[in-house]
BAVOPA-916465 format. One record per atom (N, C-alpha, C): residue in one letter; y, x, z. Coordinates in steps of 0.02 Angstrom, whole numbers, padded with zeros to 5 digits, always signed. Each point is the difference from the previous one (the first is absolute). Layout:
// BAVOPA-916465
AYXZ...
This chain:
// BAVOPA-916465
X+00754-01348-00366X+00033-00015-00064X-00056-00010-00052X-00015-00058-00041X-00062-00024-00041X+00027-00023-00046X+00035-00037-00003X+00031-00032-00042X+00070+00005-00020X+00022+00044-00066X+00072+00004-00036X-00013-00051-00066X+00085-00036+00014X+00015-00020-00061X+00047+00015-00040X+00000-00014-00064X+00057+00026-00051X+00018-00043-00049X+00046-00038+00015X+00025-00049-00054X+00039+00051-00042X-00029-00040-00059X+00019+00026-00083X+00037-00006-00029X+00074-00021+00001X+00036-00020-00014X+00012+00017-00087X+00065-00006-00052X+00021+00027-00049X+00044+00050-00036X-00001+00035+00066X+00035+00091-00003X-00052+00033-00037X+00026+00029-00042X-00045+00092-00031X-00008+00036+00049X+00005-00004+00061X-00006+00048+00057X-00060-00022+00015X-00037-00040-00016X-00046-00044+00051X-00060+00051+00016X-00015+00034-00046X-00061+00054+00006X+00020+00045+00048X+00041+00034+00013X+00018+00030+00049X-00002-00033+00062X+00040-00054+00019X-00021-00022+00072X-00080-00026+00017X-00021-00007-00075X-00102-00010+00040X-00016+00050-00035X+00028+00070+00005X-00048+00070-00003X+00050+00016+00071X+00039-00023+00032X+00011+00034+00084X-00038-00050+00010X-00031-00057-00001X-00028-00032+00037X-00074+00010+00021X-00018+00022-00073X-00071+00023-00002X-00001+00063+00053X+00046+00053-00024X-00020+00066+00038X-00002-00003+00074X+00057-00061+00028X+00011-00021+00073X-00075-00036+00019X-00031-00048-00032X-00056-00013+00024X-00060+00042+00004X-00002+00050-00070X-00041+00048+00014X-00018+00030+00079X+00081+00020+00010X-00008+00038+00068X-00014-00033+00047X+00021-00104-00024X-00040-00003+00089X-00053-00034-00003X-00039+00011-00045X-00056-00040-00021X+00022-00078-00011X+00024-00030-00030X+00023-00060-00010X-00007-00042-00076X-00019-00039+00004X+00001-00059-00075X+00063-00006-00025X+00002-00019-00053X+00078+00003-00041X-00008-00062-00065X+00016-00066+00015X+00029-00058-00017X+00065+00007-00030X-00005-00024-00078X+00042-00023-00035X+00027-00043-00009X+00071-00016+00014X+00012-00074-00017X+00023-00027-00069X-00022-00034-00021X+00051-00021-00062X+00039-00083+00004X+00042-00012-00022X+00039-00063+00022X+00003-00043-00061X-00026-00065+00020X+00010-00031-00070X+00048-00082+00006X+00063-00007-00020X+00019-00052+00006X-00021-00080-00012X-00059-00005+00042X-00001-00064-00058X-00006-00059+00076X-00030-00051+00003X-00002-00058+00053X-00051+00002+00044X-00057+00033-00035X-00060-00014+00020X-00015+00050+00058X-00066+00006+00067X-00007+00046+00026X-00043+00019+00012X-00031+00019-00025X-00084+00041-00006X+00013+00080+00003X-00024+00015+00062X-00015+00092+00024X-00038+00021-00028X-00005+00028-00029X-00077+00037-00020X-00013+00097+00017X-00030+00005+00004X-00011+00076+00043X-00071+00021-00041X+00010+00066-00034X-00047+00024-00052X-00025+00064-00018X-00039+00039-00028X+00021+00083-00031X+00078-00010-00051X+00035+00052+00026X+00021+00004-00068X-00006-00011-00084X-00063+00046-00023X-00018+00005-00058X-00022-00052-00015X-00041-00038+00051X-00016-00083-00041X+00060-00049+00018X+00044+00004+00019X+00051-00028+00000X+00040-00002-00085X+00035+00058+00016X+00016+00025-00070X-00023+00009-00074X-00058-00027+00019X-00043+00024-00064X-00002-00091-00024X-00023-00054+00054X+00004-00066-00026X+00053-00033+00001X+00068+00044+00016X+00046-00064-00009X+00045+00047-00050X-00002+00052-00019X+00034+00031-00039X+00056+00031+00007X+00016+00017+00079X+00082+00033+00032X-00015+00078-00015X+00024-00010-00066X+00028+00069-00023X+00021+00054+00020X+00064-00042+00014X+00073+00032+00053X-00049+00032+00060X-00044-00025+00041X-00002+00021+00069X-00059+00048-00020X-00043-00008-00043X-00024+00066-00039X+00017+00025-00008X+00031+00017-00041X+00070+00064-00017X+00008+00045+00051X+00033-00053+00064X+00026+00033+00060X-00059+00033+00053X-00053-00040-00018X-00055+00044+00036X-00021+00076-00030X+00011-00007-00068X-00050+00047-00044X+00055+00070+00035X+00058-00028+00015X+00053+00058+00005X-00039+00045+00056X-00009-00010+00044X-00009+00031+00070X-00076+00016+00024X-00012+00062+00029X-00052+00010+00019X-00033-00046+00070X-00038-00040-00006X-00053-00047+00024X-00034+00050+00090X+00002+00078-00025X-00051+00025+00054X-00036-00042+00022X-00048-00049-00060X-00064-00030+00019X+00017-00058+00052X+00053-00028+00014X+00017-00049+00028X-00023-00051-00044X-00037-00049+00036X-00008-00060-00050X+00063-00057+00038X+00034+00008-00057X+00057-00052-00011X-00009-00053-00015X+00007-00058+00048X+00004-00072-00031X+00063-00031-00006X-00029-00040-00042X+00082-00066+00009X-00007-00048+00044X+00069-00011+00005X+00011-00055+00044X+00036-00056-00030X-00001-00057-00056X+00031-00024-00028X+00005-00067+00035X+00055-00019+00004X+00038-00056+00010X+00035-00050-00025X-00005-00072-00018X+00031-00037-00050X+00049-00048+00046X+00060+00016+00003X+00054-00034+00041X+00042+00060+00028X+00027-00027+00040X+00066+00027+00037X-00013+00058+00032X+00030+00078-00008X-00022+00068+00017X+00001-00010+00072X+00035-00034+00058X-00026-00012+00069X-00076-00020+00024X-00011-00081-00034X-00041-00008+00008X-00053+00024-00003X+00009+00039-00087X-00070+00047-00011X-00002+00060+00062X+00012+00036+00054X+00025+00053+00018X-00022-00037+00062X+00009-00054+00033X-00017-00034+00066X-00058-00021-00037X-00041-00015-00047X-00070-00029-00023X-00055+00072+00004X+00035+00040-00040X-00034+00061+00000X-00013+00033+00058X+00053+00011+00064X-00009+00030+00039X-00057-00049+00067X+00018-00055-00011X-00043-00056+00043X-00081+00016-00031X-00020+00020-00058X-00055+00014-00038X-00025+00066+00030X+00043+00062-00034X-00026+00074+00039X+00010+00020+00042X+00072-00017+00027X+00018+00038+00080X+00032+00054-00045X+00076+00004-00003X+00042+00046-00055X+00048+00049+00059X-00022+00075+00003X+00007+00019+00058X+00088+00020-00024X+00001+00004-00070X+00054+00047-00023X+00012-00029-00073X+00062+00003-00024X+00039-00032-00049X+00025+00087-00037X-00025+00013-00039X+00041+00036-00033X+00034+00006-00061X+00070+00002+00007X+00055-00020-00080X+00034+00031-00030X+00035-00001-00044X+00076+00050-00007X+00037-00048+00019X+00062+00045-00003X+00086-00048+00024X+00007-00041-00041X-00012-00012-00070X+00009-00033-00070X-00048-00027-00041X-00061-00028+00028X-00033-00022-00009X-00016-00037-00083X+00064-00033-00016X+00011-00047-00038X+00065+00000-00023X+00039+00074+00011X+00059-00008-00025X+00020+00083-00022X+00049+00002-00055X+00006+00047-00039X+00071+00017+00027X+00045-00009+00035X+00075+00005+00021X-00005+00066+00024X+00030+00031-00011X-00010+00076+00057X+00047-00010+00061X+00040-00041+00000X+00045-00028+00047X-00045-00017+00067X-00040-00042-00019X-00038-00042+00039X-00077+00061+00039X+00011-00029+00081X-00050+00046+00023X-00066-00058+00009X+00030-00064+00011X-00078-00041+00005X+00033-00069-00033X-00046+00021-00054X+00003-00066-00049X-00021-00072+00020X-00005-00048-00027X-00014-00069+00009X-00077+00014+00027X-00052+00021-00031X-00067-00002+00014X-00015+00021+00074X+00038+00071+00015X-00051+00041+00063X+00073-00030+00031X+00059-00014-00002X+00030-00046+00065X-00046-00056+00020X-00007-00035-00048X-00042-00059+00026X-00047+00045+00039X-00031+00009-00019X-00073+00024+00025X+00011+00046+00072X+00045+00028+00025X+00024+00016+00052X+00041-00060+00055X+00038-00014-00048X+00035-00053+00039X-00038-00060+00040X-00037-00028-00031X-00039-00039+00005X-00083-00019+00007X-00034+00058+00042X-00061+00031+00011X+00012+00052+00067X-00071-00018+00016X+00025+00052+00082X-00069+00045-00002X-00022+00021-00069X-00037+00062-00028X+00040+00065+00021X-00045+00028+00025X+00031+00086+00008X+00013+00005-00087X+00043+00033-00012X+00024+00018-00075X+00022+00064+00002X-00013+00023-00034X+00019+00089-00031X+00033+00011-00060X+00078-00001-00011X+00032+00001-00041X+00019+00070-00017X-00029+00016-00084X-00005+00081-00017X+00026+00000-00053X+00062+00041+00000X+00049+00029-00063X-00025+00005-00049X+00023-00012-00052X-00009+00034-00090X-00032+00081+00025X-00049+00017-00039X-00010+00077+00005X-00031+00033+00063X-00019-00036+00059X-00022+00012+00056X-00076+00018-00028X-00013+00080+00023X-00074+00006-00001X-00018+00000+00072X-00066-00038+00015X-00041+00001+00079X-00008+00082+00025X+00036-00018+00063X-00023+00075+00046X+00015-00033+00085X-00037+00043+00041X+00024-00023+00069X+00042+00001+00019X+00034-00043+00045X+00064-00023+00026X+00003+00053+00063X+00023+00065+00017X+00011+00036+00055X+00044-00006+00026X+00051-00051-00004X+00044-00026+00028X+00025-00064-00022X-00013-00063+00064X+00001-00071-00011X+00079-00004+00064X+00055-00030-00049X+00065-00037+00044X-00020-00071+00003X-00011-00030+00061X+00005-00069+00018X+00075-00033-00001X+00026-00055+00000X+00065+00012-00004X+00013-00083+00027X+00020-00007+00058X-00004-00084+00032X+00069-00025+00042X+00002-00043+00005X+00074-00028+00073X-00045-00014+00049X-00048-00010+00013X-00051-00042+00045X-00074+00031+00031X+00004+00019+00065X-00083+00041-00008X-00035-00053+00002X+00009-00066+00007X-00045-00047+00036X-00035-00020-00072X-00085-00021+00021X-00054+00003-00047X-00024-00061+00023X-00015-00059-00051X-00030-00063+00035X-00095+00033-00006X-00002+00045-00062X-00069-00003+00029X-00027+00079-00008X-00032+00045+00029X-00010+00082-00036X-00043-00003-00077X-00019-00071+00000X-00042+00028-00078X+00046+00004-00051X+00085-00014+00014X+00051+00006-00036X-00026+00066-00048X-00012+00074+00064X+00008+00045-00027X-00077+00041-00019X-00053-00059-00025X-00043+00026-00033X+00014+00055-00040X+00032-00025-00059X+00007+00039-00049X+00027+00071-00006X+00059-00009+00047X+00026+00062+00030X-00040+00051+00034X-00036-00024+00047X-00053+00036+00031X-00038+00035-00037X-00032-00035-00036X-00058-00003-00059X+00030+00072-00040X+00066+00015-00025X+00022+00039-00035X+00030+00070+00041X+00051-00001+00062X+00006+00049+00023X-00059+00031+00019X-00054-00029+00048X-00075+00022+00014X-00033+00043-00068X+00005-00025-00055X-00032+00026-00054X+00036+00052-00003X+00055+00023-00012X+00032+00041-00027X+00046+00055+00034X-00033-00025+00082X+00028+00034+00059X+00077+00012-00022X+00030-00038-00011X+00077-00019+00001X+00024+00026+00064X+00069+00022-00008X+00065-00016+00065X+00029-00054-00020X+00000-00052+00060X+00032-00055-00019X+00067+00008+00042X+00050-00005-00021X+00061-00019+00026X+00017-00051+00011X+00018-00029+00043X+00051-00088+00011X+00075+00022+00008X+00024-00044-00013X+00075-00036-00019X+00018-00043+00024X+00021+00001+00040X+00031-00094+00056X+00078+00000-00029X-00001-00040-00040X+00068-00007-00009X+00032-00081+00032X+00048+00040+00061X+00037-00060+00008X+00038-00038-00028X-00004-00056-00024X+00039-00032-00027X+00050-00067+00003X+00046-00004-00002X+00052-00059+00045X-00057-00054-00001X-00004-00035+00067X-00019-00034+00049X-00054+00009+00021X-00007+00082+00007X-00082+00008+00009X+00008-00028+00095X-00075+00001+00000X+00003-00017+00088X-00045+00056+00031X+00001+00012+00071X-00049+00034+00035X-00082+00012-00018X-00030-00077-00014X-00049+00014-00004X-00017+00023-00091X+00032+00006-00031X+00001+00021-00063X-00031+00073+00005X+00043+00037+00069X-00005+00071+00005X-00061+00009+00050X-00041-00029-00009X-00058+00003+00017X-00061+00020-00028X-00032+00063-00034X-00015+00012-00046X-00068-00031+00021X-00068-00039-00050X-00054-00003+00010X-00048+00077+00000X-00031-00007+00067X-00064+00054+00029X-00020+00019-00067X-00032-00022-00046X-00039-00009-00071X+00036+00062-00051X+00075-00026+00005X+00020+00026-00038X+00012+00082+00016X+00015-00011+00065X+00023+00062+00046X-00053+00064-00011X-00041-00035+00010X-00077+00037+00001X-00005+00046-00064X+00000-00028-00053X+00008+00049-00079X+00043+00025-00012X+00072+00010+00045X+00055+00016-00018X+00004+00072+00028X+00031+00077-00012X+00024+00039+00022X+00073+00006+00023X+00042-00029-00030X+00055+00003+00019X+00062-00057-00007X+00040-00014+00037X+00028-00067+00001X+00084+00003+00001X+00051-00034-00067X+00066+00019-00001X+00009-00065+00007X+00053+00008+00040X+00055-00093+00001X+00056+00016-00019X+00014-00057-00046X+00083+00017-00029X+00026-00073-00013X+00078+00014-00002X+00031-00078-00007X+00000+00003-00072X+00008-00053-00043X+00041-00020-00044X-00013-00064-00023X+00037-00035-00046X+00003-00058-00019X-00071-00058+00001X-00044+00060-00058X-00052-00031-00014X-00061+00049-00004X-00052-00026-00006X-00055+00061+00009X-00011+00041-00051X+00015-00018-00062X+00001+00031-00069X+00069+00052+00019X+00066-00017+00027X+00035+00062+00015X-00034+00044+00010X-00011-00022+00087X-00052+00077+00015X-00038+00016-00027X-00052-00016-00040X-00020+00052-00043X+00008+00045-00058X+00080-00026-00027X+00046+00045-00021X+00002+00060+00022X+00031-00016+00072X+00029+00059+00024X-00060+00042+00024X-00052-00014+00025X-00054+00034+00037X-00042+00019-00079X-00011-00006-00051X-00038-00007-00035X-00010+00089-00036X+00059+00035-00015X-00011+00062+00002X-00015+00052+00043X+00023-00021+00055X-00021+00039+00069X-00066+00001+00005X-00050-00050-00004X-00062-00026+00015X-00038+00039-00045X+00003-00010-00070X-00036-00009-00058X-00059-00005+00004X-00007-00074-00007X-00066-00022+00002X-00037-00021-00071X-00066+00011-00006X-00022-00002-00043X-00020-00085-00013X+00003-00042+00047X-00024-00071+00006X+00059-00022+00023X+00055-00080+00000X+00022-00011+00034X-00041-00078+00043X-00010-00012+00052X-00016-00070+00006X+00052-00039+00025X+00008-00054-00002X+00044-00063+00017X-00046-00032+00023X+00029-00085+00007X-00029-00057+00036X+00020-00051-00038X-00026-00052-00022X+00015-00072-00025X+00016-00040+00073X+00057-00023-00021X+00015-00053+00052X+00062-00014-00019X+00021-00052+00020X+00075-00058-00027X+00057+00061+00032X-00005-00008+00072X+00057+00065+00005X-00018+00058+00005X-00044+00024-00049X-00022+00087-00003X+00045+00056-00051X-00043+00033-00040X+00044+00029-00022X-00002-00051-00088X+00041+00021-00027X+00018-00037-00066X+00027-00046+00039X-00004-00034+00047X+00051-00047+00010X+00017-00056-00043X+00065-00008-00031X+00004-00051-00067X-00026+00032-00030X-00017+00038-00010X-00034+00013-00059X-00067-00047-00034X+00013-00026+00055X-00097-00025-00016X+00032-00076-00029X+00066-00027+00037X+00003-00076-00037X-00012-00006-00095X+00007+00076-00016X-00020-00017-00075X-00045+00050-00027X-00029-00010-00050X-00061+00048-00027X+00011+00080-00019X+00063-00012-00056X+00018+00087-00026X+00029+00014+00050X-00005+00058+00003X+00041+00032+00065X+00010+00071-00067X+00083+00024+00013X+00013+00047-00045X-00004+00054+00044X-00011+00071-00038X+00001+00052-00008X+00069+00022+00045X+00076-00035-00011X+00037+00035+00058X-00008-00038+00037X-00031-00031+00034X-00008-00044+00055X-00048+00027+00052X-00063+00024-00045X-00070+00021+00051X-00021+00056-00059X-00007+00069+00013X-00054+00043-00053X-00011+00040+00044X-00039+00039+00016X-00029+00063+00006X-00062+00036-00030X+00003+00064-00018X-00036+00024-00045X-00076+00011+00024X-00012-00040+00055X-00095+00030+00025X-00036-00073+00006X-00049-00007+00001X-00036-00056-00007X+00041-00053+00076X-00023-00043+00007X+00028-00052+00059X-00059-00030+00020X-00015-00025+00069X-00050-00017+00030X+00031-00064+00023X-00013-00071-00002X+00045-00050+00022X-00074-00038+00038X+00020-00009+00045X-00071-00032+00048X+00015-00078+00012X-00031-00041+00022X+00007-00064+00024X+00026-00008+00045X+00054-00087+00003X+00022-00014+00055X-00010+00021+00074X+00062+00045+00034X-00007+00010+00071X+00038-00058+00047X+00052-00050-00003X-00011-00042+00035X+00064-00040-00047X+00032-00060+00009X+00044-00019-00036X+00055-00012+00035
C-alpha cells in the first residue's frame, strides 16, 4: 500500500476524512494525494507539494482543510485535475499507481438522507480503485474484525484482493465471509476462490434476495469492524449502481466499507 488518495470534495467534513486518511497511511507507511476537481474543458494533471501548490494558485478552501488536521509529517501533495472527476482519477492513477481511494459517503452532498452523494457514487461506480468509504466521525483504529460479504467466490484475478490482504495482514484481522445465495445463483458461484479462503477463518452461507440483505441479517451477529464488498454489475448494490446517490434507506451501515474491483461481469 504506497499510494492513498483523497478527493476533496465540498462537505465541512472534509478534514476529517483526510485526518483518517492521514492516520491510515501513517500506519502503513503510505503517501497521501489530494484531489481537487475543477470543472472546466481543459486537461492538464499536475502533481506537486502541497504548500507550493496552494500557496501559487491561492486554494484557500483546501488550506483551511489542511491546516485542520494533524499532517504526522506526511508530506501531502496534490493531485489536481482540470476536466471530468473520472478521467482525472484514471490519469492520476495511470501516473502513481493509486493502491486505495479514500472518501466519505457524501462527498459533495449535504442531504442526511443520502449515503453516497453524486461525487463518491461516481467515483465508485465508475472506477475499479480499491475505495474505502468512511462515515462522518470515524476515527482510524485496526479493523479486528473484517465481514466480506459476496454471491460469487469466483475471482478473475487474486490481485483483486491486494488491498484486503494488505489490511487484514496488518492488523491481524478475523476475516469472516458471507456467500450469499442469491436467485439465479449457479454452482460454480459456490465455489469459493483458494485466495480468499486462505485469509478467511470462518465461512456462513445464507439465502436471501440480495447480498446487501444478507448483510442485514448477518451484520449484528458478526460485528465487524470493516465491511468489504465487490464492484461488479451483478454484485452487491446491484441497481444500485445504475445511478450515482444511493440513499441512506437503501444502503448505510455504521463502519467504514471496503469496495474492491471488478470480480467478473
Amino acid at each position: 500500500m504506497k499510494n492513498i488518495l483523497v478527493p476533496i470534495g465540498t462537505s465541512p467534513d472534509a478534514s476529517e476524512t483526510l485526518q483518517y486518511a492521514v492516520d491510515f497511511a501513517t500506519d502503513f507507511g503510505a503517501e497521501v494525494y489530494v484531489m481537487e476537481v475543477f470543472n472546466v474543458t481543459s486537461k492538464a494533471g499536475t502533481l506537486a507539494n502541497v504548500s507550493e501548490i496552494v500557496a501559487e494558485s491561492g486554494k484557500e478552501r483546501l488550506k483551511g482543510v489542511i491546516a485542520q488536521i494533524d499532517t504526522k509529517q506526511i508530506d501531502l501533495k496534490i493531485a489536481s485535475f482540470k476536466g471530468d472527476l473520472v478521467d482525472g482519477l484514471l490519469e492520476i492513477d495511470n501516473e502513481l499507481g493509486i493502491d486505495l481511494i479514500i472518501l466519505a459517503p457524501r462527498s459533495n452532498d449535504i442531504q442526511e438522507e443520502v449515503y453516497l452523494g453524486p461525487t463518491s457514487g461516481k467515483i465508485i461506480k465508475q472506477t475499479n480503485i480499491p475505495t474505502l468509504v468512511v462515515p462522518k466521525g470515524t476515527k482510524y483504529k485496526p479493523f479486528e474484525s473484517i465481514l466480506v460479504a459476496f454471491r460469487s467466490g469466483i475471482l478473475k484475478r487474486k490481485r483483486i484482493l491486494n488491498s484486503l490482504i494488505t489490511i487484514s495482514e496488518k492488523h491481524r484481522s478475523k476475516v469472516n465471509l458471507l456467500l450469499v445465495k442469491t436467485p439465479g445463483y449457479t454452482d460454480d458461484d459456490l465455489k469459493i476462490n483458494t485466495a480468499l479462503m486462505d485469509i478467511s477463518s470462518h465461512l456462513t452461507i445464507t439465502e436471501n434476495a440480495t447480498t446487501y440483505l444478507g448483510v442485514l441479517e448477518h451484520f449484528q451477529s458478526k460485528h465487524p469492524d470493516l465491511l468489504c464488498v465487490f464492484r461488479r454489475k451483478r454484485g452487491f448494490f446491484k441497481k444500485l449502481w445504475e445511478k450515482s446517490t444511493i440513499l441512506k434507506s437503501e444502503f448505510s451501515v455504521p463502519i467504514p466499507v471496503l469496495i474492491l474491483s471488478t470480480k467478473k461481469d
